[in-house]
N, C-alpha and C positions, 0 to 999 in steps of 0.2 A: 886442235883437238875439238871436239863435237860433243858436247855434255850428249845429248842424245846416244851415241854410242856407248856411255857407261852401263852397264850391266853392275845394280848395287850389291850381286853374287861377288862380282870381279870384286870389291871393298870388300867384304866380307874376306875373301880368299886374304887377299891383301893385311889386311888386319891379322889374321890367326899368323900368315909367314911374318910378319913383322915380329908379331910376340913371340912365335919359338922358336924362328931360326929357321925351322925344318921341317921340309915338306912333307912327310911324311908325318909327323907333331900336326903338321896344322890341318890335314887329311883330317886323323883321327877324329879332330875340336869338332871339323865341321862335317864327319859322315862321310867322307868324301876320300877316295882310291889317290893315291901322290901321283898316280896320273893324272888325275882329272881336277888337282889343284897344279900341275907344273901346266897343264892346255888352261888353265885359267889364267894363270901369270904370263901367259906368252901374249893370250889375248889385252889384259890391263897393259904388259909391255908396250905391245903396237898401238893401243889408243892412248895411250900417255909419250910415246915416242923416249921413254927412259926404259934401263936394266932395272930397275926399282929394287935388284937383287943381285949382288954376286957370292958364286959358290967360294966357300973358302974349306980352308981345313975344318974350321970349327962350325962348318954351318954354313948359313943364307945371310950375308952381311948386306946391309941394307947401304943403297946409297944418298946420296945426299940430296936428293930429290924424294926419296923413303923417308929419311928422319926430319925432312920437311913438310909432309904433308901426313906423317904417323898421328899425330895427336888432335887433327881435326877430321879426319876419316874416321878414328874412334868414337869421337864426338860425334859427329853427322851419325853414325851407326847408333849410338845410345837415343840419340835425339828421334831418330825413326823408330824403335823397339817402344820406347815412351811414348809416342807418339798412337801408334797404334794396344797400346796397353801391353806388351811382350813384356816389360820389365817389372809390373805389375802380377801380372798372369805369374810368372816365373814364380816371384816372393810368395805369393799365395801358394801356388804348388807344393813347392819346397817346406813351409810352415807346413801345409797340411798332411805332408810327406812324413815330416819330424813327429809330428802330435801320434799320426797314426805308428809310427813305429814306438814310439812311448805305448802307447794303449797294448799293443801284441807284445811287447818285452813284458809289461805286466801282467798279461790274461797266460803268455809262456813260466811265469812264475806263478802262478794259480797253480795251474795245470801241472806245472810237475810238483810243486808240494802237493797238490791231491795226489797224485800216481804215486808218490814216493808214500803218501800216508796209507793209501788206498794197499797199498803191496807189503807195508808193516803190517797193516790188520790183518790178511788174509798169509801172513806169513809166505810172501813170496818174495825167494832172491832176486837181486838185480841181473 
C-alpha cells in the first residue's frame, strides 16, 4: 500500500460507513449520492487490498481490518479538523447559531404581543 495513494476523502467516506452501517446514511453525513460513496469504498477497498465492508442483512458489517483501523482514522480525522481550526470554526458556529436563534424566538415574541395588542385596540378579529 502507498500512503501516497490515500485520498483523506476515502477516510472520511470510510469513517461516516463505519458509523452508520449504510451507504446511503453515510452519503447523506457527507453530501454525497450512495453512488459516489459505494466508488469511494471501491477505491479505499483496492489501495488498502481489504473488503473493509460486507453487505449483510442488517447493513454494511465492517471487517476485521474495519474495526481495526475505525478508531485511529477517527482520530487522524479529529486530529486534522483541529489542526486546521474545523472543530473550532464548527463550536463558534453552532454557539452563534444558538444565541441568534434565542435573539429572533424573542424579537418573535415582541412582535406578536404587539400585533396581538395592536389588533385588541383597533378591535380587530384574529
Amino acid at each position: 500500500m502507498s500512503s501516497e495513494r490515500i485520498d483523506l476523502n476515502l477516510l472520511r467516506v470510510f469513517d461516516a460507513v463505519f458509523e452508520d452501517r449504510n451507504l446511503a446514511l453515510a452519503g447523506k453525513r457527507l453530501n454525497l449520492s450512495q453512488s459516489a460513496i459505494s466508488h469511494a469504498l471501491t477505491r479505499l477497498r483496492q489501495v488498502l487490498g481489504d473488503d473493509l465492508f460486507v453487505r449483510t442483512g442488517k447493513g454494511m458489517e465492517p471487517t476485521v481490518r474495519a474495526y481495526g483501523m475505525a478508531a485511529q482514522v477517527r482520530g487522524a480525522l479529529q486530529q486534522i479538523k483541529a489542526a486546521l481550526g474545523v472543530v473550532v470554526h464548527d463550536l463558534a458556529m453552532r454557539a452563534l447559531s444558538q444565541s441568534l436563534l434565542r435573539k429572533m424566538r424573542g424579537r418573535n415574541r415582541f412582535l406578536k404581543c404587539f400585533t396581538l395588542g395592536r389588533r385588541e385596540l383597533l378591535g380587530v378579529a384574529e
